[in-house]
Structure formats: structure tokens, C-alpha cells
C-alpha positions in Angstrom: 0.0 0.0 0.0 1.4 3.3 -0.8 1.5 5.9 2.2 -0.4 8.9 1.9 2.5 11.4 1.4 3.6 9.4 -1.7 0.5 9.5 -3.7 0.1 13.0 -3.1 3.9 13.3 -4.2 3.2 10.9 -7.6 -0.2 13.3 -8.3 1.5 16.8 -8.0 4.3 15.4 -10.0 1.6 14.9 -12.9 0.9 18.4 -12.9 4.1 19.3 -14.3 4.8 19.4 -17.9 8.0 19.6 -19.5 8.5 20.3 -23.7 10.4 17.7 -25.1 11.4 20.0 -27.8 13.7 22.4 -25.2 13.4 21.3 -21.3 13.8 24.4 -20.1 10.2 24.9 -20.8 8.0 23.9 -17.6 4.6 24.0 -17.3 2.4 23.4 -14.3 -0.9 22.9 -14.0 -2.0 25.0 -10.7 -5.9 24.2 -11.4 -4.7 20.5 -11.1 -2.4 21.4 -8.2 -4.7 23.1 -6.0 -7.4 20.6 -6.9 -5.5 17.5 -5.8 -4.0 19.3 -2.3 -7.8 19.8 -1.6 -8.3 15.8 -2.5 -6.2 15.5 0.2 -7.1 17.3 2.9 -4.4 20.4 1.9 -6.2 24.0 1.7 -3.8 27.0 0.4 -4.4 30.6 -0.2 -4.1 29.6 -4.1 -2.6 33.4 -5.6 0.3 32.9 -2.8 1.1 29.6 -3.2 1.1 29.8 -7.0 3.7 33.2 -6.7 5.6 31.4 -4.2 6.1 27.9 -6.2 6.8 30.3 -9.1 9.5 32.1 -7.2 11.1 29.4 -5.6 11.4 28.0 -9.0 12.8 31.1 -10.5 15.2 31.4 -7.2 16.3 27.5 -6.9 16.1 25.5 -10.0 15.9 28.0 -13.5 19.4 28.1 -15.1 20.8 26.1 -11.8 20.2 22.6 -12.6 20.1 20.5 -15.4 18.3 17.3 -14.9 16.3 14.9 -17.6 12.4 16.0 -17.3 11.5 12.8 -15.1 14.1 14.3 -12.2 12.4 18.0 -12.7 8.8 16.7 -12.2 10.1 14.9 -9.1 12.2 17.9 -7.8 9.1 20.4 -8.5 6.3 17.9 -7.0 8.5 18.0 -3.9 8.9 21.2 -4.0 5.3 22.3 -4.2 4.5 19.4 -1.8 6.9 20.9 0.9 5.2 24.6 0.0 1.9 23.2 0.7 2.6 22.4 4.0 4.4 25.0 4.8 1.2 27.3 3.6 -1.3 24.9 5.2 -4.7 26.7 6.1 -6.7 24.5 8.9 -10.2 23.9 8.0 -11.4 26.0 11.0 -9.4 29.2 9.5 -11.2 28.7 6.6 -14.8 28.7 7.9 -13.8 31.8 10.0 -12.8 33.4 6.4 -16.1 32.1 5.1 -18.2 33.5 8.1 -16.3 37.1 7.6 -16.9 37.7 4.1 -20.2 36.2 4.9 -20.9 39.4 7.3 -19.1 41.9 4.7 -21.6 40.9 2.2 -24.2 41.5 4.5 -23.6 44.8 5.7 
């Protein structure tokens, strides 16, 4: 049986996309991203997790490492996986956001 952690791993590594015509070219799929952390039980503020993957790409890995496009998917899906939890928002956060814009709406 494959633990928890590594399914979510293999899934967010499926986001990524690199061109087999110049590697260099990632793409991720953040819909896809942000839908599977919430299969899981992860909930992130999606605009600040999507600028900070991007940065933390753009700091760590563009122009610094050459790798073939299995390794980057792996690198990036930990990456983003290790984000996540750093960016974690508790469910009961989340219904007190709810409930506040709830009462901004109404007023």
C-alpha cells in the first residue's frame, strides 16, 4: 500500500509538464495542483502559493540545474508538496474566512 505522502507526491508530480522539444520549458498545472492538495485534505491561499512555487522555482532551479524531465517533475512535485505544507490553512481558518466575508456581504 502506498503511504499517503507518496501518492500526493506521484499526483503533484503529474501536474508538471516539460517540452520535449527544449526542457527548459516547464509548465504546471496550478488548477490541477490546487485541486489534488484539496483531494487530500491540503487547503492554500491559491494566488500565494502559485507566486511562491513560481519564485522558488525562478530562485532554486531555472538556469541552476540540469536534470532529464523525469528528475524536474520529481524535484518540482516535492517542492510544491513541501510549499503546501508549509502554507497549510486549517479547515477551521477557513470557515472563520467564510463567516467574515459572509458578514461583509451583509452589511
Amino acid at each position: 500500500m502506498i503511504h499517503t505522502q507518496r501518492r500526493l507526491l506521484n499526483r503533484l508530480e503529474t501536474c508538471v509538464r516539460v517540452s520535449r522539444s527544449d526542457e527548459s520549458e516547464i509548465h504546471i498545472d496550478f488548477d490541477t495542483v490546487l485541486r489534488t492538495l484539496l483531494e487530500f485534505g491540503v487547503t492554500v491561499p491559491p494566488r500565494q502559493f502559485e507566486d511562491t512555487v513560481e519564485s522558488l522555482l525562478n530562485e532554486k532551479i531555472v538556469g541552476k540545474i540540469e536534470a532529464n524531465p523525469t528528475a524536474i517533475k520529481i524535484i518540482i512535485g516535492k517542492l510544491m508538496y513541501d510549499v503546501s505544507a508549509r502554507m497549510a490553512i486549517s479547515s477551521v481558518e477557513v470557515l472563520k474566512h467564510k463567516l467574515k466575508m459572509d458578514e461583509s456581504q451583509e452589511s
